[in-house]
C-alpha positions as CSV (number, residue, x, y, z in Angstrom):
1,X,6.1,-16.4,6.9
2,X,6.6,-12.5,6.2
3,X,6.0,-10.7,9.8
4,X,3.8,-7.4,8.5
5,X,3.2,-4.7,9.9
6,X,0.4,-1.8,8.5
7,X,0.6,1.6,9.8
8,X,-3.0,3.7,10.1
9,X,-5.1,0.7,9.3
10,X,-8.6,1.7,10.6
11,X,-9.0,3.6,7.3
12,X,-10.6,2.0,4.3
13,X,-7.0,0.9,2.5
14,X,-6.1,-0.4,6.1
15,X,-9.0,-2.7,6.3
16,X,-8.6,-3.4,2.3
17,X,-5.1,-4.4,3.4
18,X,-6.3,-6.9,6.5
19,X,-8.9,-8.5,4.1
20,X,-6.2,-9.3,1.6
21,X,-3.6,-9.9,3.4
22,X,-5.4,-12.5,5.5
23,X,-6.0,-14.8,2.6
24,X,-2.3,-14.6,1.4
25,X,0.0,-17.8,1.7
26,X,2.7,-16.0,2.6
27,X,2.5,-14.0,5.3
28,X,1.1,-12.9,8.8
29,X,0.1,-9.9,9.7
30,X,1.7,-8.9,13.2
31,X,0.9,-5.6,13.9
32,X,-1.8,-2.9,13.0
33,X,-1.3,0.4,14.1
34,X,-4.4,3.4,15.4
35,X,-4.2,6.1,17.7
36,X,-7.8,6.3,17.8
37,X,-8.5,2.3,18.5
38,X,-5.2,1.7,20.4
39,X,-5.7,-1.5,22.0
40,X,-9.5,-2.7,20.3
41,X,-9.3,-5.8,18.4
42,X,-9.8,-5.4,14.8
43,X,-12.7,-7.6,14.8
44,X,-14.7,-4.6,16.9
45,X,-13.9,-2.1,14.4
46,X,-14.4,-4.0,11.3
47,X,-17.1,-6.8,12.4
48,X,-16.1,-8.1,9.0
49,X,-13.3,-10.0,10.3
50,X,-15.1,-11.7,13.3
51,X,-13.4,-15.1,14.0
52,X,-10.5,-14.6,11.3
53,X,-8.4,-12.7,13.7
54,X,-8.2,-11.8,17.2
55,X,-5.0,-8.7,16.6
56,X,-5.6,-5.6,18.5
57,X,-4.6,-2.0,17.5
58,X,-1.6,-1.1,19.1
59,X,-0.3,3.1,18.8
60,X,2.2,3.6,16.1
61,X,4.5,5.1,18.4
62,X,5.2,1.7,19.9
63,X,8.8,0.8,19.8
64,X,8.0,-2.9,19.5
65,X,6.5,-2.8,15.8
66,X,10.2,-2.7,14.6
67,X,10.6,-6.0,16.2
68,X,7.5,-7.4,15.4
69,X,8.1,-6.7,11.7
70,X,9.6,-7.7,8.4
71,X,7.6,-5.8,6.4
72,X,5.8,-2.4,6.7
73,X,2.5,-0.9,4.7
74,X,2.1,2.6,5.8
75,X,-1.4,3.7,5.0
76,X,-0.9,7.1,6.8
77,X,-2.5,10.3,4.9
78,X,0.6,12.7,3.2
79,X,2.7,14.7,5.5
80,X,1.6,12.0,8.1
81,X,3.9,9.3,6.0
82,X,7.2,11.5,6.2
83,X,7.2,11.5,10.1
84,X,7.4,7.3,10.0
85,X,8.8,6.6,7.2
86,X,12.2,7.5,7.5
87,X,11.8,5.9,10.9
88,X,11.3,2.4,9.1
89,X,14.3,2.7,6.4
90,X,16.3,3.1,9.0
91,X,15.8,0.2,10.8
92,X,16.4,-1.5,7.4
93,X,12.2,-2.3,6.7
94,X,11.0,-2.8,2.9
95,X,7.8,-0.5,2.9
96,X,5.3,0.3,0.8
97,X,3.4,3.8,1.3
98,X,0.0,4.4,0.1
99,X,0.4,8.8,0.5
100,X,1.6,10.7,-1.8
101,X,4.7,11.6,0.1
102,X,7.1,9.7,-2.1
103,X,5.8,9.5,-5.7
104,X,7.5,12.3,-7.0
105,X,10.6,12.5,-8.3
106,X,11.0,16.6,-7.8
107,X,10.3,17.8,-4.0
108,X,9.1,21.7,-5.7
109,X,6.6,19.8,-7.4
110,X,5.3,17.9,-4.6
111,X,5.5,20.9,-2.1
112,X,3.2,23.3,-4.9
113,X,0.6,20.8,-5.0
114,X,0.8,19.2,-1.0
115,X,2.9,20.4,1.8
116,X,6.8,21.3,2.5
117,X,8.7,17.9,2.2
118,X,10.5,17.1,5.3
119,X,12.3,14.3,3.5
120,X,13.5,15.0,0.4
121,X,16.7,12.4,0.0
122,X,14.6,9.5,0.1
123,X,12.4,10.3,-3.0
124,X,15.8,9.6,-5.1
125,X,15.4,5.3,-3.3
126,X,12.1,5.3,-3.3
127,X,10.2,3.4,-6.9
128,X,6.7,4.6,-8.4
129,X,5.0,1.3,-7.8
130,X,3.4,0.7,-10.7
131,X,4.8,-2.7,-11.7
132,X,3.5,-3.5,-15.2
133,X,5.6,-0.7,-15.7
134,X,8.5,-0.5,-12.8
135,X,8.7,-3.8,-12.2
136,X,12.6,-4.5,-12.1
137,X,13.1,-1.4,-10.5
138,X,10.2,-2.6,-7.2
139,X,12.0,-5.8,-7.1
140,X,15.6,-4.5,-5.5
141,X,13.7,-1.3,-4.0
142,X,13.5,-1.0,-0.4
143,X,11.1,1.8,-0.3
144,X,8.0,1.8,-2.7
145,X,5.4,4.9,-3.2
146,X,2.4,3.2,-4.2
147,X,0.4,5.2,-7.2
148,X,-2.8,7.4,-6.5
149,X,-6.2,6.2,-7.7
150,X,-7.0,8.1,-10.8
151,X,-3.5,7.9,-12.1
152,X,-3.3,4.2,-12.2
153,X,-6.5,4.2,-14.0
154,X,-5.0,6.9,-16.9
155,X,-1.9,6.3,-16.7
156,X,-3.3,2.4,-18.0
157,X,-5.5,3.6,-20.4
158,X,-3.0,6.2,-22.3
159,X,0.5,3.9,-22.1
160,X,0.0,2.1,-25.1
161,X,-0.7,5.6,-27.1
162,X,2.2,7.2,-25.8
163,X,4.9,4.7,-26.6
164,X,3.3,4.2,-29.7
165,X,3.4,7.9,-30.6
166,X,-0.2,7.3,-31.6
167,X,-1.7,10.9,-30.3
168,X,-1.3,15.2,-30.5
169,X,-0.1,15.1,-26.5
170,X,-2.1,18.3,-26.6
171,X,-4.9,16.8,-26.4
172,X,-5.5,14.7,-23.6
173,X,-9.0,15.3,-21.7
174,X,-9.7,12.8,-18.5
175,X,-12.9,12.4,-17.1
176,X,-12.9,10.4,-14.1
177,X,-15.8,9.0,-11.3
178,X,-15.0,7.8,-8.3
179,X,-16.9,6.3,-5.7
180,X,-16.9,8.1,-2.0
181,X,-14.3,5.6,-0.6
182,X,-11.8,7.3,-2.3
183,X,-12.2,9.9,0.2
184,X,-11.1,8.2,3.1
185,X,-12.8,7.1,5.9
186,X,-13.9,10.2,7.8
187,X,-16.8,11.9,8.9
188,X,-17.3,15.3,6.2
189,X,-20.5,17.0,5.5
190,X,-19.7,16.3,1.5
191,X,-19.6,13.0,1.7
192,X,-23.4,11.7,4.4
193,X,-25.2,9.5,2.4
194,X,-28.1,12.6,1.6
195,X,-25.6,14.3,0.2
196,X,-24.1,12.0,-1.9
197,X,-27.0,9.4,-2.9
198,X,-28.7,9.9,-6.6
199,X,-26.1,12.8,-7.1
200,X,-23.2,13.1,-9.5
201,X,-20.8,15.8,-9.0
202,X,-17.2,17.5,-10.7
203,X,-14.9,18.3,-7.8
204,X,-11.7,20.2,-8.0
205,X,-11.6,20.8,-11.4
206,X,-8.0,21.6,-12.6
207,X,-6.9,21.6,-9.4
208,X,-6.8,17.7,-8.1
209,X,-3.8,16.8,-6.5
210,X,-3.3,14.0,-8.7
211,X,-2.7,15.9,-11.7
212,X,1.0,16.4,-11.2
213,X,1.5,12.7,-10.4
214,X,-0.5,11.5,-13.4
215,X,1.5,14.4,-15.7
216,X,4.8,13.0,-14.5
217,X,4.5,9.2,-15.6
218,X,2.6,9.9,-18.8
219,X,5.7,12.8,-19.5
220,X,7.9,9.9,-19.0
221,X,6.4,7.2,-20.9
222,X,6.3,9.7,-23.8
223,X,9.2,11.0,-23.4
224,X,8.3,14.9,-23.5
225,X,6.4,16.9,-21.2
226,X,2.6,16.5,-21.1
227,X,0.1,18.3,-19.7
228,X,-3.8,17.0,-19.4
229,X,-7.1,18.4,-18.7
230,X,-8.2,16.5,-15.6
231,X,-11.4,16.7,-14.0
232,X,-12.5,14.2,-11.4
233,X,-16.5,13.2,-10.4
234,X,-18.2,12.0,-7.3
235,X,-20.3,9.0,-8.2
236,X,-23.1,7.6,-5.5
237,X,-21.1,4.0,-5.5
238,X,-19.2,3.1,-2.4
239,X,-15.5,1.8,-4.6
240,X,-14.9,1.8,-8.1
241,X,-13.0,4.5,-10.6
242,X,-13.8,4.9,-14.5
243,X,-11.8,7.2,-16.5
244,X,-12.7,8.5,-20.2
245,X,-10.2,9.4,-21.7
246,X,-10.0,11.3,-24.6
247,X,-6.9,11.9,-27.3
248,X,-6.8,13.3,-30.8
249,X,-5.6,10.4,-33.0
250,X,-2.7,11.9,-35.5
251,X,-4.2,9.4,-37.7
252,X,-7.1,7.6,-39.2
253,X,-7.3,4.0,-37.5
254,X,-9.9,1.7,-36.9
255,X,-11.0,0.5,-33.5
256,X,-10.2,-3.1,-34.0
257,X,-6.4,-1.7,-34.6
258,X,-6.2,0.1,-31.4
259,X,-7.8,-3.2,-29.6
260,X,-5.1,-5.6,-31.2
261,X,-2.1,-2.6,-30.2
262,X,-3.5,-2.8,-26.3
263,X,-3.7,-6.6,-26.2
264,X,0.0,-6.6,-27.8
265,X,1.4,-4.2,-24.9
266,X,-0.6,-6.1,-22.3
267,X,-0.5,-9.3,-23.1
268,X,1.9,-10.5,-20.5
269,X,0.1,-9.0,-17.9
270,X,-2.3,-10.8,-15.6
271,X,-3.9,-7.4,-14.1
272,X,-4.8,-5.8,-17.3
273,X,-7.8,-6.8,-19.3
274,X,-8.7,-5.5,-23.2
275,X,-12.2,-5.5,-24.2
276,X,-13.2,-6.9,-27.6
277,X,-14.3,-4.4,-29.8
278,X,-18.3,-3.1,-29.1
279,X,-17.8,-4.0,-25.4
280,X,-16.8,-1.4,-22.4
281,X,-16.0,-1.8,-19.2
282,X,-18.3,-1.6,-16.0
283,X,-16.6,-0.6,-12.1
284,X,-19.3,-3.8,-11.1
285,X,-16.8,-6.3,-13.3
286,X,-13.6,-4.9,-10.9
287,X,-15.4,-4.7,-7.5
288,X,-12.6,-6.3,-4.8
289,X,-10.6,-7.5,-7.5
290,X,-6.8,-6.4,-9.0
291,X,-7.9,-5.7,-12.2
292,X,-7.4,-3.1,-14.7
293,X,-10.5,-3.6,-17.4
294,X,-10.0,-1.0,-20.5
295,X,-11.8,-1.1,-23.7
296,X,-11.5,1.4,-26.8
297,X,-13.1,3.1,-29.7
298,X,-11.8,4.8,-32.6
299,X,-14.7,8.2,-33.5
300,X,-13.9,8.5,-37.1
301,X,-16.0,11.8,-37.1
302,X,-13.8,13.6,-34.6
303,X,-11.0,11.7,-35.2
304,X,-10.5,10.8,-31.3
305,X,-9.2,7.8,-29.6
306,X,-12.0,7.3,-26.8
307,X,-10.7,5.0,-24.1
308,X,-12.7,3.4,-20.7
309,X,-10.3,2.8,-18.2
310,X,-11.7,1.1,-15.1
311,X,-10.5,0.0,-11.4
312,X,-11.9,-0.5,-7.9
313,X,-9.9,2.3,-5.9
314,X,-9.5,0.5,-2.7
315,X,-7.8,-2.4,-4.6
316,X,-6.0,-2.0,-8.0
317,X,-6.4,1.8,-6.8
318,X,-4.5,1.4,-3.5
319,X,-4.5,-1.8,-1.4
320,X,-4.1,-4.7,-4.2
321,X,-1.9,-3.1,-5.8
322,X,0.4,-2.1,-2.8
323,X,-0.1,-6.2,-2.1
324,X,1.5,-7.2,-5.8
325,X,4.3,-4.6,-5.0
326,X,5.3,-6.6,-1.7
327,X,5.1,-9.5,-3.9
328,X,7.1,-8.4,-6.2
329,X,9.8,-6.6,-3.6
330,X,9.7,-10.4,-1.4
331,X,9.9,-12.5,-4.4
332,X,6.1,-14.2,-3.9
333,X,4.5,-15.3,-6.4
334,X,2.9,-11.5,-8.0
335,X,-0.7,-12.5,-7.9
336,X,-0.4,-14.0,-4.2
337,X,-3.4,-12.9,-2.2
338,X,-5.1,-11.0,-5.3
339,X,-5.9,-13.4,-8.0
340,X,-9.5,-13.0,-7.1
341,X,-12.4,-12.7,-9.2
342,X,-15.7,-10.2,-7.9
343,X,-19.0,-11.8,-7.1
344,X,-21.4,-10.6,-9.8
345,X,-24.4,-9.9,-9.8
């Protein structure tokens, strides 16, 4: 069995992590890591997982989680991730981290958008963890920066234009919703349940911190620099992202075309679902599952290529996702622990 370890897990990718990770065949989880709960069983944080496992918090300065680990999910907030890190790779531990510490491959870039990069050397070993698209590079990596939310769901939905060379790359428009997990789970005025219940709301327009990282992968998977109008929505749904994506078509094409391109590119890839045509995806079809659901439609009229990219954030989004990548990295079977389906209704 693969010892684990999860640094900062009292947040909500933490817990995603516990409930995923305790359902996978391979592995068991040996330490969790909380300055705030040091020493509470998880059980009395997260009454969820009563009876499944009796593991208490220990602090993450403990010297002991190097020996009680093979493997190491850090689920620390950015800047937070560079102090332990390093600390880990050291010790020779495979890790997966869920900031945004070590997704980009140029520190300026990071440190305009976040904070000054105490760590720069690493970003050259560590692997954007997006495996239907890294995936030989996340098997021999030792150091893996998991993908933000809203990228994985655009950077899905536009691959298959961009390698294609189906668009004007001047074009791109993203409208994404998220549910308030995506914020984390701490206490903020913007996010009590008054504030956020029958509201919908654009936050940090042109300015999300995700816009770099989504601008670098889709440069790179067409092969020239792109930049994309981004503007993210609060949505009164606890998980769940849909992106709609728009992109000027640089020619005429019918939507059945565009379906049979998607399901060509993604056809070997158990994560991503394609839509028949007249049918979109709903962020109720992903809910606690791995999934990637996109569907498409050609507007004739305005000459756009309209796609509905959708994920649940805590799992395709962040946990699940950073759960395939230690699959991938340990040589498990890739679906181990998330080949679930949601409950639906």
């Amino acid at each position: 069995m693969l010892r684990v370890a999860i640094i900062g897990a009292s947040g909500y990718t933490g817990q995603e992590l516990i409930r995923l990770l305790l359902r996978h065949p391979c592995v068991e989880i040996t330490a969790l890591t909380s300055r705030r709960f040091n020493g509470v069983r998880v059980s009395e944080v997260f009454p969820v997982f009563a009876r499944e496992t009796d593991i208490k918090f220990i602090h993450p300065s403990t010297e002991a989680i190097y020996d009680l680990s093979d493997f190491v999910f850090s689920c620390l907030p950015h800047k937070a991730a560079m102090d332990i890190v390093p600390q880990f790779m050291e010790k020779g531990k495979k890790i997966v981290d869920l900031s945004a510490d070590y997704r980009f491959n140029n520190h300026e870039v990071y440190e305009k958008w976040y904070c000054k990069h105490t760590s720069p050397s690493l970003l050259k070993d560590a692997v954007y963890g997006l495996p239907e698209f890294y995936r030989a590079e996340i098997r021999k990596a030792t150091l893996v920066a998991n993908p933000g939310c809203y990228p994985t769901s655009v950077i899905f939905g536009l691959a298959p234009l961009l390698k294609n060379k189906m668009i004007d790359l001047n074009s791109i428009v993203v409208d994404s919703k998220s549910g308030t997990s995506g914020a984390g789970r701490t206490v903020a005025t913007e996010y009590l349940f008054c504030e956020v219940n029958e509201g919908l709301k654009a936050y940090k327009i042109g300015q999300h911190r995700h816009t770099p990282e989504m601008e670098q992968e889709l440069s790179l998977l067409a092969g020239e620099e792109i930049i994309i109008s981004f503007t993210p929505h609060l949505i009164p749904t606890s998980r769940g992202i849909l992106s709609t994506i728009y992109s000027k078509s640089l020619k005429d094409i019918s939507t059945s075309e565009l379906i049979r391109i998607y399901t060509d590119f993604y056809q070997k890839e158990r994560f991503v679902r394609i839509y028949p045509e007249g049918n979109f995806p709903n962020i109720s079809f992903v809910k606690g599952t791995n999934f990637c659901d996109i569907g498409i439609q050609f507007d004739p009229r305005t000459k756009r290529i309209i796609v509905i990219s959708v994920i649940d954030n805590l799992v395709k989004g962040a946990s699940g996702q950073a759960v395939q990548n230690m699959n991938i990295m340990c040589g498990f079977s890739e679906d181990s622990g998330i080949d679930n389906l949601t409950p639906f209704p």
